[in-house]
C-alpha positions as CSV (number, residue, x, y, z in Angstrom):
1,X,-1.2,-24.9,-11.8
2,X,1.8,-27.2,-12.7
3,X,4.0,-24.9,-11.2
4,X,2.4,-25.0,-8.0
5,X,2.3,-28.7,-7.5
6,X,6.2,-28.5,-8.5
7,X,6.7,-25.8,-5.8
8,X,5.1,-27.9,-3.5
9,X,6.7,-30.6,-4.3
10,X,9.9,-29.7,-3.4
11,X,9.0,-29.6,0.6
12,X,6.6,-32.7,0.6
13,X,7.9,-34.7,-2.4
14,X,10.1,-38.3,-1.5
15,X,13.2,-39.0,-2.6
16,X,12.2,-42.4,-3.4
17,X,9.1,-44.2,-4.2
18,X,5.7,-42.6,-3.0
19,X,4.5,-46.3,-1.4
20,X,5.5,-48.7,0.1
21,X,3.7,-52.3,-0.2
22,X,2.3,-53.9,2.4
23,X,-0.3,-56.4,3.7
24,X,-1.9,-54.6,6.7
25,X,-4.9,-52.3,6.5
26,X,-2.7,-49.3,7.1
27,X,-0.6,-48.6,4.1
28,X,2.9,-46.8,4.9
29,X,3.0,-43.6,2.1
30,X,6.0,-41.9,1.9
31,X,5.3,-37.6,1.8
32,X,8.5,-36.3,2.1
33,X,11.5,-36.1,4.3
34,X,13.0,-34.8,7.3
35,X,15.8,-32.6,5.0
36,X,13.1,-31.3,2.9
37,X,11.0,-30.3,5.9
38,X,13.4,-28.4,7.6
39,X,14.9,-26.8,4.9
40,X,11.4,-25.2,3.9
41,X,11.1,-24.1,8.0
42,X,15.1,-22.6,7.1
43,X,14.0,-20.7,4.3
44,X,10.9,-18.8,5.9
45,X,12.5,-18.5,9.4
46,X,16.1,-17.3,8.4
47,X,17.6,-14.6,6.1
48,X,21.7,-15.0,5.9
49,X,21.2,-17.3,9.2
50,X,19.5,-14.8,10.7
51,X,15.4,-14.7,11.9
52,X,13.5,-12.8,9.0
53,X,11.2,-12.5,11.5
54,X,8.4,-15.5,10.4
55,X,7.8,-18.9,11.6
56,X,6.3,-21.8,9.2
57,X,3.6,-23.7,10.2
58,X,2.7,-26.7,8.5
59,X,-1.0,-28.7,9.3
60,X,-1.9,-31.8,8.4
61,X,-5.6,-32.7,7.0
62,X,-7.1,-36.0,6.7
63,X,-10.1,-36.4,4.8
64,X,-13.4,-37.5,5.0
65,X,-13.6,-34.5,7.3
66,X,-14.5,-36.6,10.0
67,X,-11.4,-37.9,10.8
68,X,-8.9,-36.7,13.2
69,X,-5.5,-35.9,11.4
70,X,-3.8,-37.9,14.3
71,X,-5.1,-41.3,12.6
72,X,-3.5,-40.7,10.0
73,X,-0.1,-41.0,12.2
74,X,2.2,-39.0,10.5
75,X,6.1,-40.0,11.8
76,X,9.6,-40.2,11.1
77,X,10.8,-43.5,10.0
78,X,14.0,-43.1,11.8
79,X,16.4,-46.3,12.9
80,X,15.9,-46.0,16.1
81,X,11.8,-46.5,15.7
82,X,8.8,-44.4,14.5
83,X,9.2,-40.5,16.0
84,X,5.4,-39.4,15.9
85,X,5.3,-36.0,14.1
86,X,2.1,-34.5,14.6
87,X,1.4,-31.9,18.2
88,X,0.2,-34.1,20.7
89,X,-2.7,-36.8,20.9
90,X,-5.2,-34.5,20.9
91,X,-3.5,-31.3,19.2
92,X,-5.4,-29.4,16.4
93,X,-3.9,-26.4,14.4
94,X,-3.8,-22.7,15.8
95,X,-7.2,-22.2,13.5
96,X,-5.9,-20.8,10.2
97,X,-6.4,-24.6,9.1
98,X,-9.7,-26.0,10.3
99,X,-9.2,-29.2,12.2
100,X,-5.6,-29.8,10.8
101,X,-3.2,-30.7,13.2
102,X,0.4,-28.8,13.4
103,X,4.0,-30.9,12.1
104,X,6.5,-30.4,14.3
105,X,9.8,-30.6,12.7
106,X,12.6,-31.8,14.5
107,X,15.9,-30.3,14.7
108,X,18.2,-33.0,15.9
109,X,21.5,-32.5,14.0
110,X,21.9,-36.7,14.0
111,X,18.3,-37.0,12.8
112,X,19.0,-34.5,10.2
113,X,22.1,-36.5,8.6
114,X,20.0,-39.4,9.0
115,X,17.4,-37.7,7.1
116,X,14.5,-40.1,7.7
117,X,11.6,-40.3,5.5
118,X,8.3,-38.9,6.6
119,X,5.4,-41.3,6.7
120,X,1.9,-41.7,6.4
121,X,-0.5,-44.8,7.5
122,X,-3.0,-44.4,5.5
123,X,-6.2,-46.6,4.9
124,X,-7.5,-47.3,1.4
125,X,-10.8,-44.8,2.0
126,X,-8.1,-41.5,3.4
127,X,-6.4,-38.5,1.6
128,X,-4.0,-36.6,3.3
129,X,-3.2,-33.0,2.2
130,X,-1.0,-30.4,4.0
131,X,-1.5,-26.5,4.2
132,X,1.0,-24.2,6.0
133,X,1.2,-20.3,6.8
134,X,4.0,-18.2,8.0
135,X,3.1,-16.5,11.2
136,X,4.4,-12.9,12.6
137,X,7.3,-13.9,15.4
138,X,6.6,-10.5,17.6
139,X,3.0,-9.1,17.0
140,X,2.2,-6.0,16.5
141,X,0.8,-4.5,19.5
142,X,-3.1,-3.4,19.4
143,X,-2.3,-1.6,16.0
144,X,-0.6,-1.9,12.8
145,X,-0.7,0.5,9.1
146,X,-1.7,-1.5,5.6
147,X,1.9,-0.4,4.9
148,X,3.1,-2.6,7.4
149,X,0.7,-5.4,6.0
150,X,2.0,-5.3,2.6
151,X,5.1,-5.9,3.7
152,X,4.9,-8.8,5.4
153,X,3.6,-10.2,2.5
154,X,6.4,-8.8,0.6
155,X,8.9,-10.4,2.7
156,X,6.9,-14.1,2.7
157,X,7.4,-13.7,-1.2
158,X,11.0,-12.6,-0.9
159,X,11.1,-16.5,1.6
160,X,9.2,-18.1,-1.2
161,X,11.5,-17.3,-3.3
162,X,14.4,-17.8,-1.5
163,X,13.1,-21.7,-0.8
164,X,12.0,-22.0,-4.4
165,X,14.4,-20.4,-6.1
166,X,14.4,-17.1,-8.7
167,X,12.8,-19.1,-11.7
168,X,10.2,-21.0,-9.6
169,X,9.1,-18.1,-8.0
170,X,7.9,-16.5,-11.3
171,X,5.4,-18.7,-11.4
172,X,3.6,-18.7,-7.8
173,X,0.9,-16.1,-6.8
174,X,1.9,-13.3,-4.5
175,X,0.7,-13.8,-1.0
176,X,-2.5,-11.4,-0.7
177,X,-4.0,-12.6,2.5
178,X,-3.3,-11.5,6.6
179,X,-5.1,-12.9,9.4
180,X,-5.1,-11.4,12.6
181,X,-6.4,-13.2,15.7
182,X,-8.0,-10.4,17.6
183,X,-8.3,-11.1,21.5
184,X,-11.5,-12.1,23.8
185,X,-13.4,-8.4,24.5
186,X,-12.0,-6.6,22.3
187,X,-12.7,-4.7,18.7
188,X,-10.6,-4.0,15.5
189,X,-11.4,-1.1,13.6
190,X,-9.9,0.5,10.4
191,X,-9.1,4.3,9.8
192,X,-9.5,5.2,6.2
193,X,-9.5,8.1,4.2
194,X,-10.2,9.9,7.3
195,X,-13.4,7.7,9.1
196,X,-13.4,5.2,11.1
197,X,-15.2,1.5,11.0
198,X,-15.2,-1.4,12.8
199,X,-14.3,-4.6,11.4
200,X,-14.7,-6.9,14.5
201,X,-16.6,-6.7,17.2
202,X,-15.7,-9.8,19.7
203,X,-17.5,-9.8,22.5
204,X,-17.2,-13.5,23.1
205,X,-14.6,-15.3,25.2
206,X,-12.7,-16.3,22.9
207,X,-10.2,-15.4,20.2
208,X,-11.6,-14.8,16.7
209,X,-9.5,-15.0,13.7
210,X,-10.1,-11.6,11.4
211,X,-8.4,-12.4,7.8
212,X,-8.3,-9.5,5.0
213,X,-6.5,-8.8,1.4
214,X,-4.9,-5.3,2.6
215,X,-4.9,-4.3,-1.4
216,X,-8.6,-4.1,-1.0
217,X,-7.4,-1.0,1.5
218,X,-5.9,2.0,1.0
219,X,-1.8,2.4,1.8
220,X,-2.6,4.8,4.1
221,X,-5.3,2.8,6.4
222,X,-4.6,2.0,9.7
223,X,-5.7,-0.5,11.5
224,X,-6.8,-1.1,15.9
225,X,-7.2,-2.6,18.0
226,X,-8.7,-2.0,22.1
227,X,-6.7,-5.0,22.7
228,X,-3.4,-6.3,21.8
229,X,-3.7,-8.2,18.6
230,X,-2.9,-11.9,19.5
231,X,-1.3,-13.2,16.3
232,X,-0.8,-12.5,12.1
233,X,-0.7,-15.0,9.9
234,X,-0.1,-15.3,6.4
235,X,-1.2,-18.2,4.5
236,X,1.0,-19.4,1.8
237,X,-0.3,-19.3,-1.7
238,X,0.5,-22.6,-2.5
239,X,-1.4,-25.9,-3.3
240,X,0.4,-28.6,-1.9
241,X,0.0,-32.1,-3.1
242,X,-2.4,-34.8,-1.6
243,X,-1.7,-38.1,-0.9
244,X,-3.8,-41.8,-0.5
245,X,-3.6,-45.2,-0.9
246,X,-3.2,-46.4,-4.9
247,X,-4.2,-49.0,-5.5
């Protein structure tokens, strides 16, 4: 477990002290900052400076569960004032991440040499915690194999890696899980050792968010859809670190 907090760690870990003091009844806690950030959105996004194909996604959850992640309000401590970091007022998270609210990461070449500190206002009762997925850039139609599956976890690993380094990377779980968003009206089934079953059925309205281990299948399955699949992602196997006010 220690070597997932220290993988964590090195995207949402300050350079200096976690707090900072102050007589309000918000307290300013320091999570990370804006190099760390974007580096971990570089090393899932880019192979050689080229896409790899996956986007990062990193939500924001602030616990009791009743409160919104906004009021925690997450921001860049940047000279020229506090940059908000959290999607809109009212933004929530694509789904993956219950009631979490989606960082966006700027990309600001002058904000990145400035390399502000990311900030929390937190209140003595809150906890803030972070979760993040990679999702698939392009799709893949109304059908993909379990081939195909396994290796988009195989190439979040090969990212993992590549952000954690070599050593690190011995010590993290493998990513196991896909989730595919499969669209208003339509169904998902599974061929597999020659039958077919369904695995959703949506008849609803709207979207609904089918997730699956694809070693529980065999290599060979293949998956469809009667509509085009909306989105995959894959959740990162990682723990990352939560943060409050200490007393």
């Amino acid at each position: 477990m220690r070597y997932l907090v220290l993988l964590s760690m090195l995207m949402f870990t300050p350079a200096m002290a976690d707090e900072i003091d102050v007589h309000a009844a918000y307290r300013p806690v320091v999570v990370s900052n804006l190099r760390r950030m974007a580096a971990a959105c570089t090393a899932i996004g880019q192979v050689d400076g080229k896409p790899s194909g996956l986007t990062l996604h990193v939500f924001a959850l602030l616990e009791p569960g009743d409160r919104r992640p906004q009021d925690a309000h997450v921001y860049l401590a940047a000279t020229s004032g506090k940059m908000p970091l959290l999607r809109g007022a009212d933004a929530q998270g694509n789904g993956l991440q219950g009631d979490g609210a989606e960082i966006m990461v700027p990309s600001s070449p002058a904000l990145l040499a400035e390399n502000p500190d990311v900030v929390a206002a937190l209140t003595p009762d809150e906890t803030l915690t972070f979760k993040a997925v990679a999702s698939l850039d392009q799709p893949p139609g109304a059908g993909f194999t379990d081939r195909q599956a396994r290796g988009w976890l195989h190439l979040l690993d090969a990212r993992m890696a590549a952000w954690a380094g070599v050593i690190f990377a011995l010590f993290v779980p493998d990513a196991q899980v896909v989730t595919v968003t499969v669209a208003p009206r339509s169904e998902l089934d599974v061929m597999e050792g020659g039958a077919a079953r369904p695995l959703v059925i949506n008849h609803g309205d709207a979207p609904w968010r089918y997730s699956f281990r694809p070693a529980d299948f065999s290599d060979d399955a293949v998956f469809s859809a009667t509509r085009a699949i909306m989105a995959v992602d894959l959740p990162l196997p990682v723990t990352f670190r939560s943060w409050k006010w200490r007393k």
